[in-house]
N, C-alpha and C positions, 0 to 999 in steps of 0.2 A: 492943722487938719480941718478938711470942712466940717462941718454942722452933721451935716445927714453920714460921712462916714465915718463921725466920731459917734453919734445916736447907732447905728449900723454893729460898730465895733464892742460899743454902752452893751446893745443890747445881746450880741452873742456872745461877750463878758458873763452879764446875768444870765444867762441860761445854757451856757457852755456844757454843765451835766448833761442835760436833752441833746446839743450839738454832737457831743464826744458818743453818746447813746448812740446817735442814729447813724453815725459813720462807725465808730466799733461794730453793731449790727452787720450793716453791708459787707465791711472785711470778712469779719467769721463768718458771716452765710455762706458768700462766695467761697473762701478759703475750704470750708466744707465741702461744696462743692467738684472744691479743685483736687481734695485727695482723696475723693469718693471716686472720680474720672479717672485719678492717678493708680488706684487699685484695681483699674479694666484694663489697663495702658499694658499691653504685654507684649505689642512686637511692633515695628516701623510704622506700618499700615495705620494703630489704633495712634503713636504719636504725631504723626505726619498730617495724618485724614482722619480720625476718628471712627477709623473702621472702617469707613464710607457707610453709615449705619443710620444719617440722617436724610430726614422727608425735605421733598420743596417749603415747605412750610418751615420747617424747624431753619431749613439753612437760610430761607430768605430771612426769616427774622434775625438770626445772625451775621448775616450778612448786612441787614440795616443796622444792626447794632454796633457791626465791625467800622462802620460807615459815617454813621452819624456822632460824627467826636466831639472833640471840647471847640473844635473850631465850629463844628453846626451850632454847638446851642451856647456859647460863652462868646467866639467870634464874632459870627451872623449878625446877631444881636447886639454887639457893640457895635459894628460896622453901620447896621440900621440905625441903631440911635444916635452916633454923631455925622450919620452923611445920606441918611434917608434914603433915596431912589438907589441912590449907587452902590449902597451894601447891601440892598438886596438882588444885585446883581450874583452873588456868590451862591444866595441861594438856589437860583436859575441855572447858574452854571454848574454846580452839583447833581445836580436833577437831571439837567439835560445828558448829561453825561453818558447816563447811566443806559440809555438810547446806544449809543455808542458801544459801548462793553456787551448789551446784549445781543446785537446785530453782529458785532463780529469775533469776538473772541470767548463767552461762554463756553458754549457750545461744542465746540471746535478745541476747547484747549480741554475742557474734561475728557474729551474723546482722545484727545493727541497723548496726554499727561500722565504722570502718575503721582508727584509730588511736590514738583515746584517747575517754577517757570523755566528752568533748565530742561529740565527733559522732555519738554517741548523742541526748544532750540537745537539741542543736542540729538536728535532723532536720526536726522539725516545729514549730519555733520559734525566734523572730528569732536569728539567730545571731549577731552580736554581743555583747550582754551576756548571752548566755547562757553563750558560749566565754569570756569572760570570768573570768566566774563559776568558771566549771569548772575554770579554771586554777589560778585566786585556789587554790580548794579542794583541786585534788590538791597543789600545791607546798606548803604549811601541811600537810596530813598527812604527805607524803613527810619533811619537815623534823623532823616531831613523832617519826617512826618514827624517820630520818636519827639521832636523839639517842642511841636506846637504843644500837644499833649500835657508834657512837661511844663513850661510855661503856664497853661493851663490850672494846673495843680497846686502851682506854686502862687499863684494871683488867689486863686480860690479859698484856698486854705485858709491863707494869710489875713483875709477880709476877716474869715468866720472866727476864728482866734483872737485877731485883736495883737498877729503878730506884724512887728513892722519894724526889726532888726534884717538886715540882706541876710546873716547869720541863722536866721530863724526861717527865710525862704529859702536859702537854698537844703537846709535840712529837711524841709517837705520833698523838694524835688529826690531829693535821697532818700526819703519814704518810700514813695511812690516807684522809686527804682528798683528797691528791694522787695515790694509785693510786687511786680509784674515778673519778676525772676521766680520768685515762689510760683507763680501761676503758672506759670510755663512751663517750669522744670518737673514740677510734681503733675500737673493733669496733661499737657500735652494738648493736642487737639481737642480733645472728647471733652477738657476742663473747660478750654477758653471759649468755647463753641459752647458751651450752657451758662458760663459767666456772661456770654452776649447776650445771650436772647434773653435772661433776667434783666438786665442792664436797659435791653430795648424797649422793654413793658415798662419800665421805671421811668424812662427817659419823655418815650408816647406821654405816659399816664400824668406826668409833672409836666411838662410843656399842653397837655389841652387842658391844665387845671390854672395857670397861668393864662394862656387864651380866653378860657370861658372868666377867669375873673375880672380882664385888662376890658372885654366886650361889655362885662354887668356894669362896670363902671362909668361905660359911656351910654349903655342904655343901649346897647348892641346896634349902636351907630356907629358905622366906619367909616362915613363923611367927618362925623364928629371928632373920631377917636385923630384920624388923619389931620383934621383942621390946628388941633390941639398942640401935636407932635411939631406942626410945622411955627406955629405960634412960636411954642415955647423952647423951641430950637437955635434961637433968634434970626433962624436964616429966613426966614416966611417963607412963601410959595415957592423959590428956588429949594425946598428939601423935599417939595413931593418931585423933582421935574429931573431929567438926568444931567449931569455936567458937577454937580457940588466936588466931589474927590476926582473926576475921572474927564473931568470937561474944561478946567481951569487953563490948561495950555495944552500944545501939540501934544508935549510929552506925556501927560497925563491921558490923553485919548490912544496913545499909541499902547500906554501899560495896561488900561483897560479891555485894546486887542488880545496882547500878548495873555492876560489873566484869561479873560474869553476862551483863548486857541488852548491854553494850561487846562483850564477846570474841563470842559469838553472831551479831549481827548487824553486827560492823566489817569482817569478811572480804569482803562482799559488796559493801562500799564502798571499798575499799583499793588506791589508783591503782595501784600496783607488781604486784598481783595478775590485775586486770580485765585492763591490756592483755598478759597473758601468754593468754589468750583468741582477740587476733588473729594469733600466730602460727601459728596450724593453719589446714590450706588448707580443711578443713571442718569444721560441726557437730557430726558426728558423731566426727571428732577432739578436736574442743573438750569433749564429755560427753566421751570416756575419756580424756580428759588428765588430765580430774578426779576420775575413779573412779581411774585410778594412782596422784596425788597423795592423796585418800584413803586407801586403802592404805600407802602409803610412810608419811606423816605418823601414821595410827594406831600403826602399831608404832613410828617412835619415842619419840611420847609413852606411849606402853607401858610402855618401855626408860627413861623418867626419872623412874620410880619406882624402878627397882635405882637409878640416878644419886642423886636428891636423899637415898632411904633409909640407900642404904649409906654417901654424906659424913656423915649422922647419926649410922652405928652406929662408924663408924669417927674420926671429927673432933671435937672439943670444939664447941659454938656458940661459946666465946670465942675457937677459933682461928679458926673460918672469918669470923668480926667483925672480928676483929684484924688479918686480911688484907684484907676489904672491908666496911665496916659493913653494906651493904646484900645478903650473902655470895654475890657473883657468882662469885667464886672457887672456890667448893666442889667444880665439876667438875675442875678442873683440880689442886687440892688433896687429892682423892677418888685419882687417877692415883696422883700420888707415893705415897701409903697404899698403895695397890695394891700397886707396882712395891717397895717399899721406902724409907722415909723416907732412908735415909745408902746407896744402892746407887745402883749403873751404872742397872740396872734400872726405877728407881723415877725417875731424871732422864731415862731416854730414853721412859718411859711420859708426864711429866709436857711434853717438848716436842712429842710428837707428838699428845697431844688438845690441846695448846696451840696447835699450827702448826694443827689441824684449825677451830680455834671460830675462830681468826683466816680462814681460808680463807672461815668460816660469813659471816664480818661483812664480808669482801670482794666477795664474790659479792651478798650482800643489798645493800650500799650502792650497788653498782654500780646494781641491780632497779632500787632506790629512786629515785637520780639520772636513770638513762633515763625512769623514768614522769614526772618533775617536770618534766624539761627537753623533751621531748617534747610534753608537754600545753603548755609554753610554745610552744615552736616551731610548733607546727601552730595551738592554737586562737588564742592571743596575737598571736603574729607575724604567721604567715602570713592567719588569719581576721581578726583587730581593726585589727591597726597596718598593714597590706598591704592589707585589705580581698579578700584572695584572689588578687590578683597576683605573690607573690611565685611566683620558681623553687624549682622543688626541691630545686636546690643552693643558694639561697639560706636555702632552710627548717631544712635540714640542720646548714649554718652556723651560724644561730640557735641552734637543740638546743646547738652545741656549747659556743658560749657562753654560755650557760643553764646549762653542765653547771659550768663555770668557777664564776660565778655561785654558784648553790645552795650549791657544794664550800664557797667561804669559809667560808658563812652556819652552814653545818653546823659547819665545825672549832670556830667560834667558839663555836655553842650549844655543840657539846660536848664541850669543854673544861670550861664550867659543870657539863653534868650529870654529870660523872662517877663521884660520889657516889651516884647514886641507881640502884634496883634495878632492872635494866634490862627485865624481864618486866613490872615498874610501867609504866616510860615506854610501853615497845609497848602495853599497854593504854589509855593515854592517844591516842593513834594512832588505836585500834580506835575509841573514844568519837567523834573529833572524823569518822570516816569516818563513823561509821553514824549521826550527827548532820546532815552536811549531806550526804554522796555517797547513799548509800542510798536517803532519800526520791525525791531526783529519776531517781533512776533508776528505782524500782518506780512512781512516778507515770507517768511517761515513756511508758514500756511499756505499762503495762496501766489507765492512766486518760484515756476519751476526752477528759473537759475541763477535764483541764489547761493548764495556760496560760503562758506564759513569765514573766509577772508572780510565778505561784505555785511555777516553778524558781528565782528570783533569794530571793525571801522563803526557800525552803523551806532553799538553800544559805548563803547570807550568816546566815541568821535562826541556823541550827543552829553553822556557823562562827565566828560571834559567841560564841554561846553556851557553848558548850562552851570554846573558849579561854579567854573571858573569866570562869569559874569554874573552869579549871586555874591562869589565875595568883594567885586568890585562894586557892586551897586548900592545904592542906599539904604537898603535893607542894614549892611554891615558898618560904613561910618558912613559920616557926613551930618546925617539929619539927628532930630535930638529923639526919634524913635529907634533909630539903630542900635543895634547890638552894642556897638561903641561909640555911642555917641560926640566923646571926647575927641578923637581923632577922624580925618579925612583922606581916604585915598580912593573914593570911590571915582569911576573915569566911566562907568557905563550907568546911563541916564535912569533906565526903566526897573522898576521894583521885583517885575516877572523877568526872567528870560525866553517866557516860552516860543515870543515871535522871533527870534533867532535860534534856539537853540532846536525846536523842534523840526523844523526844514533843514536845519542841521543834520540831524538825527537821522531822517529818511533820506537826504541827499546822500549821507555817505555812507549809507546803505548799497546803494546805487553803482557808485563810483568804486568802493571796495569791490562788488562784486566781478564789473567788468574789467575793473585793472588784476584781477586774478585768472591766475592761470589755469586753475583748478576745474575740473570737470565735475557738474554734479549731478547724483547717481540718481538716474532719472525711476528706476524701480524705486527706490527708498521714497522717491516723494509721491511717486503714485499709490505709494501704499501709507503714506501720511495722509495723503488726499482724501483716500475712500474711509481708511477710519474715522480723521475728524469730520467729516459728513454724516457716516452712518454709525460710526461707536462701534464698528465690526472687532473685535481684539482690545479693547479698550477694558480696563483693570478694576 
């Protein structure tokens, strides 16, 4: 093992009391939390939405919370420190995003909506295989995202322990599956929507206290802190310049696209996100929930350029590899440098952004499992296998064991992904959303004739797709970061699929439409129209 992550491992050995302190803290705060929520939670509305009982403020901050995961600050920040220009390309492309999500679907889907992306879709077309459809789509993304998270957990943990049997990581990742189940099933919306926004103040408050001390260090010179990063990078001035991961050959600048078109336009498709829209009791809370989340989420992708820079100017690339090939660790690794590699100091620095990026992967998995299980319970259950008869405490029910459900499916994937860089996975996420969610929703809205035929093609067609060129690509074998490293059958080049599969996505949106024979019912959309505009009848 190296030097610095055996000193790393030395020192949260010796001080593991304070470590296990400050992570026990955050579970039962939150846990609290979650069955003080769970004791308001009395009919669909307060699980689903949370009543719709929160401010612009309160959602935007959970909505950055929901937002900025283990891939913002564990990813990010690896990415920066082994490939400089071009891992802060992720943080760009999250941010911009967000441009996107608020220009067109905000808005328009709190007005349309009442509790998941389904009844959007399903407004003014047959609703059965349409909610179907819709379910199929967000639980396959929520699970894609559910990875990184997971992953996440299990890198992190593992460092602060000083565990480093596969045996001992994948039992974290089995941790972390059973509190997001607790979260979910006991508070509902109203829980995991106060477990963000703690989360979000935690996350701010630990990443500017890492910023401000990575800036002391260099004398709050960022020519300096830059020159340093690139030095002891060993790549020189090719780490400030773009091309290092994303510029090396054709293929590399095409996956750079495809990531680009992914982060851009996955936001606006991303189940965990949208229904964080219906808990505000108006539109006009739903835009500033998003201009707050805007703001919050700028400055900290801001703030992970001091992150991923100064792990550069301060860490070897072979240590921050050596600790995780894929260097998720760097933030956490960056702390201890901080605080002092052999000090009190440097181990109470390294469990408290520790205990913070685990809070980060709690809070998000939580998001994740309610949009999944959710979307099952109300469109699946209640709408397909019910036919609309079920009770609301029966629908509830459903959710909860949905949330059971998913919890396995997830430990299990990610268990496998643990290896891989967790700002990858969440981009692979962003690909498979704005592959099949996106189409149908900007069709939905703003296209008279559309048609349910050309929602099933445009969803299944991009969901298809996009999957079915992540398990062939490198992501899954071939390379020694893949999932299986050991085997090869990868036959599709690019690490994203988003530059095929999302023209995918909208093409055959298109083409189902007009190859159906179906007539659509031009009152229903007129009257879809003027709600999501004005919130006329909106819930």
């Amino acid at each position: 093992m190296n030097p610095t992550i055996t000193l790393a491992v030395g020192e949260a050995s010796e001080h593991r009391p304070l470590i296990i302190t400050l992570f026990s803290a955050f579970v039962v705060a939150t846990l609290a939390i979650t069955v003080w929520a769970g004791r308001q939670t009395r009919n669909a509305a307060d699980f689903y939405a949370g009543g719709r009982q929160f401010s612009g403020f309160q959602n935007g901050l959970a909505v950055s919370g929901d937002y900025m995961s283990a891939a913002s600050f564990l990813g990010i920040a690896g990415a920066i420190a082994l490939f400089g220009y071009d891992g802060f390309l992720y943080s760009v492309g999250f941010l911009v995003a967000w441009l996107v999500a608020l220009l067109l679907v905000a808005e328009p889907l709190r007005n349309s909506g009442r509790y998941t992306m389904g009844d959007v879709l399903a407004y003014r077309m047959r609703q059965r295989p349409v909610r179907t459809a819709a379910g199929a789509s967000t639980i396959v993304v929520s699970i894609f995202y559910l990875l990184a998270q997971m992953a996440g957990a299990g890198v992190l943990v593992s460092l602060l322990l000083g565990i480093t049997s596969e045996g001992g990581k994948i039992a974290i990742v089995a941790l972390v599956g059973v509190l997001m189940i607790l979260y979910v099933s006991i508070g509902g919306m109203k829980g995991t929507t106060w477990v963000q926004m703690v989360k979000a103040v935690l996350l701010i408050a630990g990443a500017l206290l890492l910023t401000f001390l990575v800036l002391l260090k260099f004398n709050f010179n960022i020519s300096e802190l830059f020159g340093k990063a690139a030095e002891n990078s060993g790549k020189g001035a090719a780490f400030l310049e773009p091309g290092l991961k994303y510029g090396v050959s054709e293929t590399s600048k095409l996956d750079f696209l495809s990531l680009g078109i992914a982060l851009v336009l996955g936001t606006a498709g991303l189940p965990h996100i949208l229904i964080r829209f219906y808990t505000v009791p108006t539109a006009k809370a739903a835009r500033k929930s998003v201009i707050w989340a805007i703001g919050l989420i700028g400055a900290f992708y801001l703030m992970t350029l001091a992150l991923g820079f100064g792990a550069a100017a301060l860490i070897t690339p072979e240590e921050i590899t050596s600790s995780n090939k894929a260097g998720n660790t760097a933030a956490p690794l960056l702390a201890l440098h901080l605080g002092g590699v052999d000090s009190t100091w440097g181990a109470i620095l390294l469990a408290s952004i520790s205990a913070v990026a685990f809070a980060t992967i709690l809070a998000v998995v939580a998001g994740l499992t309610l949009a999944s299980s959710s979307s099952f319970a109300h469109d699946i259950y209640a709408n397909v296998i019910k036919k609309g008869t079920a009770t609301e405490k029966q629908e509830v029910n459903a959710a909860r064991w949905a949330t059971v459900g998913i919890g396995a499916v997830s430990i299990v994937l990610g268990a496998l992904a643990r290896d891989l860089n967790v700002a990858g996975l969440v981009a692979l996420a962003f690909a498979v959303a704005a592959s099949a969610n996106l189409p149908t929703i900007v069709y939905s809205l703003f296209w008279k004739r559309f048609t349910t035929s050309g929602a099933l093609w445009s969803i299944y067609g991009g969901l298809v797709t996009a999957v079915g060129l992540v398990l062939f690509s490198p992501v899954v074998s071939g390379k020694p970061t893949s999932m299986f490293p050991d085997v090869d059958f990868h036959w599709f080049p690019l690490e994203n699929p988003g530059l095929i599969s999302i023209p995918v996505g909208f093409l055959l949106g298109i083409v189902g439409t007009l190859l159906s024979k179906e007539t659509p019912d031009a009152a229903k959309y007129a009257e879809l129209e003027v709600r999501s505009l004005t919130g006329t009848g909106a819930h």
